[in-house]
C-alpha positions in Angstrom: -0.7 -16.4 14.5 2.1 -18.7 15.7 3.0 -18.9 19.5 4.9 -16.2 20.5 8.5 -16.1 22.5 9.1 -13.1 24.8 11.8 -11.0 22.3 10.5 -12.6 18.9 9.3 -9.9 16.4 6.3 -10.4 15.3 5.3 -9.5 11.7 2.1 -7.6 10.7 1.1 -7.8 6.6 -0.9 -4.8 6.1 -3.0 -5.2 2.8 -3.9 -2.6 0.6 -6.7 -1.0 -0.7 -8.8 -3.0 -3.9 -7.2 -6.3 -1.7 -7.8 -8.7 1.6 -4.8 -10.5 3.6 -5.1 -12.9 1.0 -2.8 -10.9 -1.0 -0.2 -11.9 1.5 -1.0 -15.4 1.2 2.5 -16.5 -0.1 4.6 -14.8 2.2 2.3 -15.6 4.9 3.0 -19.1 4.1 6.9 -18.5 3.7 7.4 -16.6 7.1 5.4 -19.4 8.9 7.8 -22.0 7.7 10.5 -19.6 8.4 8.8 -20.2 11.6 8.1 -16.1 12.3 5.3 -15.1 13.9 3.2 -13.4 11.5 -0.5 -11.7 11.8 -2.6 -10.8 8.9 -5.4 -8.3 10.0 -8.3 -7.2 8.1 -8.2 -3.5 7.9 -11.7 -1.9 6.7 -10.2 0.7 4.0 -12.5 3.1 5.3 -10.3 6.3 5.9 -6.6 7.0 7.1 -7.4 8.1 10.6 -10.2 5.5 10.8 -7.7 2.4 9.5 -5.0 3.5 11.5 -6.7 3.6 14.6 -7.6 -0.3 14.5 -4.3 -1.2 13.3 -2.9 0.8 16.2 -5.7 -1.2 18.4 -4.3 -4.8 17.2 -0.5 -3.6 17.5 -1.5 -2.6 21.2 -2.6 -6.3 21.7 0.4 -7.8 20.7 3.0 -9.1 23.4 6.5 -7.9 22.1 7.6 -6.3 19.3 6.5 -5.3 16.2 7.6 -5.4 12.0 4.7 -3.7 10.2 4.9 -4.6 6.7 2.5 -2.7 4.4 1.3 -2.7 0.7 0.0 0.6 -1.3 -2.5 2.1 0.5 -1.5 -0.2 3.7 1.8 1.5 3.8 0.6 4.7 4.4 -1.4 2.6 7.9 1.0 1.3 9.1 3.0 4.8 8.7 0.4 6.3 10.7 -0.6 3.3 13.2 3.1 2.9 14.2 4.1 6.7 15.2 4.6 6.9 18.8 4.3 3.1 19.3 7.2 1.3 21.6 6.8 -2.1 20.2 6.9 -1.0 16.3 10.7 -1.5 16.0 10.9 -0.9 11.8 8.4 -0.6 8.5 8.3 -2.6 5.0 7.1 -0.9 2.4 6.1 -3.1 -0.7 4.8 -1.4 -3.4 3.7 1.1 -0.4 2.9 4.6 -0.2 5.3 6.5 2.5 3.7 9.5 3.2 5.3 12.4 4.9 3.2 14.5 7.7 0.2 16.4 5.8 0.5 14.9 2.5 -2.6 13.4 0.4 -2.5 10.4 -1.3 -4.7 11.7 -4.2 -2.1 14.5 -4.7 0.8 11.6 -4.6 -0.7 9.5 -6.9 -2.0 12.5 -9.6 1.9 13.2 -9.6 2.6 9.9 -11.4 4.0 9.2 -14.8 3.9 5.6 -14.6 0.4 5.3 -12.5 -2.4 3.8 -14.4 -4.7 3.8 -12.0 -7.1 6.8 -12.2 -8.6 6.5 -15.4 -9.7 2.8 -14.3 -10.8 3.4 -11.3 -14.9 3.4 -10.8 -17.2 5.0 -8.1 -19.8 3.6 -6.6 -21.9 4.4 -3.4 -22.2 2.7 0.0 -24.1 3.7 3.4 -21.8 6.6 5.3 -21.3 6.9 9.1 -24.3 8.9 9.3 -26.4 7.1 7.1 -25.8 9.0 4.0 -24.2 7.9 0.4 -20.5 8.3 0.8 -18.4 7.5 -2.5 -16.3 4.1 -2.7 -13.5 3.4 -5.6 -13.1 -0.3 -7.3 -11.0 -0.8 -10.6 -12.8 -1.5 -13.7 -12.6 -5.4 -13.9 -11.0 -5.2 -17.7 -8.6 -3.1 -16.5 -7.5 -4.5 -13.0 -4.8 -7.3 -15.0 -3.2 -4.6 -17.4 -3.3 -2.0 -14.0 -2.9 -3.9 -10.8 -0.9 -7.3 -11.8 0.3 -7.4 -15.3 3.5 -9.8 -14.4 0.8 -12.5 -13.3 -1.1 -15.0 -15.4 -4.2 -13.4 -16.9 -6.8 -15.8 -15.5 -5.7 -14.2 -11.8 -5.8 -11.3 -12.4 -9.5 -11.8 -13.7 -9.7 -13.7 -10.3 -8.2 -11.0 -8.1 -10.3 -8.3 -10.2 -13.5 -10.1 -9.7 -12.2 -10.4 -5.6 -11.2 -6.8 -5.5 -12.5 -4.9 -2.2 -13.3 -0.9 -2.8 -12.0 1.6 -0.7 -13.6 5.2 0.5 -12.6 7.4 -1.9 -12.4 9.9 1.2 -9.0 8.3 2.3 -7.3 9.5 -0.9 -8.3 13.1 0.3 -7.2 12.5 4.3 -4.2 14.1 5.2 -1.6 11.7 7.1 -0.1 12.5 9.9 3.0 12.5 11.6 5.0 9.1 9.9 6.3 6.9 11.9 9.4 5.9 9.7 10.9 9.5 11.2 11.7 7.2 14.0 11.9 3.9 13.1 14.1 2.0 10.6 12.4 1.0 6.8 12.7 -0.8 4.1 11.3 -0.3 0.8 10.5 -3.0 -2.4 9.7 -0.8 -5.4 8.5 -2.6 -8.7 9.7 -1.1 -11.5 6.4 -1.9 -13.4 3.9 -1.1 -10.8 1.4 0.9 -12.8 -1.1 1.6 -10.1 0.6 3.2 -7.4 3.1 4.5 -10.0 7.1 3.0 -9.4 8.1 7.2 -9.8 6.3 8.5 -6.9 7.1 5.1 -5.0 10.6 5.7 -5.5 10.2 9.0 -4.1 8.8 8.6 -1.0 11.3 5.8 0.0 13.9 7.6 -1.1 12.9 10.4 1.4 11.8 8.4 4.1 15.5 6.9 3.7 14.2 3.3 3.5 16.7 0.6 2.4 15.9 -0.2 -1.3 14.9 -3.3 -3.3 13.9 -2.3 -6.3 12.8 -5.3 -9.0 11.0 -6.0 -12.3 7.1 -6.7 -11.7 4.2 -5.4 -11.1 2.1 -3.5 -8.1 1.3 -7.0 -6.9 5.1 -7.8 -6.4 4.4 -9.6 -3.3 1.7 -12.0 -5.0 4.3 -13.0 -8.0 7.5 -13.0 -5.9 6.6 -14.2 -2.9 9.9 -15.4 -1.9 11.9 -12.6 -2.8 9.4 -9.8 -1.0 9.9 -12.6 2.2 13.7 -12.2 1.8 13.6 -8.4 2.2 10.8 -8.8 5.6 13.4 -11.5 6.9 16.6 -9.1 6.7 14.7 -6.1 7.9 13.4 -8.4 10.9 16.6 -9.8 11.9 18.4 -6.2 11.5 15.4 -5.0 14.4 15.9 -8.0 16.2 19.7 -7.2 17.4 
């Protein structure tokens, strides 16, 4: 992370789930030659409560304040990392879920008409808390392009697909709790072809979290093939949190 003046916003890209901060790697780049302090953390994809608690833990570590930016499953952390948190002055959603207090991200997504994602998705076990075989999700590799990044050149999304990190399958059946875009301002960047989170229900939940609105043409990975215009949306939404 770049040096950091008292007063400068620092930005936080939250990845989602199937994803590492590589995913950010272009606005990453962007910001840091805007010359914006910008952190990338790993986040575990574990569980809601679980994921939001160590966001929460590297917000706390942070001197100043805060933009948390996240994508798909990451926009429902930083929703629940940020609530109650002084330094987290505004959210970015991008191609993120904005959950309202209660509400399940498996119910969210089985209301989409334009999600994909289900019948791709594959289970596969890995060691629980307590020892025991807990369920994890990854996307079928043929269908991760068509799915997850279908306005990108084929050979990445083979690449990305290959790359792809699962997620429990237990934090599409958490409930969320209280958001923290009640009190903070938000943004939203909806693509209109995101067929993995589903551009309906995406639509929805910015509309009633009362996020400003970008919507444009491409796919759930918006922010891997327009970099510069998903850095255009963080930039106004951290100078409007910066006055």
């Amino acid at each position: 992370m770049s040096d950091t003046r008292e007063g400068d916003v620092t930005v936080v890209l939250v990845h989602g789930a199937f994803a590492d901060g590589a995913s950010w790697a272009g606005v990453t780049q962007l910001l840091q030659e805007a010359g914006v302090p910008v952190l990338v953390p790993a986040i575990a994809l574990r569980g809601i409560a679980v994921d939001s608690a160590y966001l929460r833990s590297v917000v706390e570590q942070l001197d100043g304040p805060v933009l948390l930016v996240g994508h798909s499953y990451g926009g429902a952390i930083i929703s629940n990392a940020g609530t109650g948190l002084d330094a987290v002055k505004g959210l970015v959603f991008v191609s993120g879920f904005a959950p309202d207090d209660g509400q399940v991200l498996g119910e969210i997504e089985g209301t989409s008409r334009d999600s994909a994602l289900g019948p791709a998705l594959v289970q596969k076990n890995f060691p629980g808390a307590d020892g025991q075989p807990a369920v994890e999700l990854f996307v079928d590799e043929k269908e991760f392009p068509r799915v997850f990044a279908g306005d990108l050149p084929a050979e990445v999304g083979k690449v990305l697909a290959a790359s792809q990190r699962p997620v429990a399958a237990s934090a599409f059946e958490e409930k969320n709790g209280a958001p923290a875009w009640k009190n903070a301002p938000s943004w939203a960047v909806v693509a209109t072809g995101d067929k993995a989170a589903g551009s309906d229900v995406l639509l929805a939940m910015a509309k009633a979290a009362g996020a400003e609105l970008t919507t444009m043409e491409g796919s759930h990975l918006i922010m891997v093939s327009q970099p510069r215009a998903v850095t255009d949306v963080i930039l106004r939404a951290r100078e409007a949190v910066s006055r």
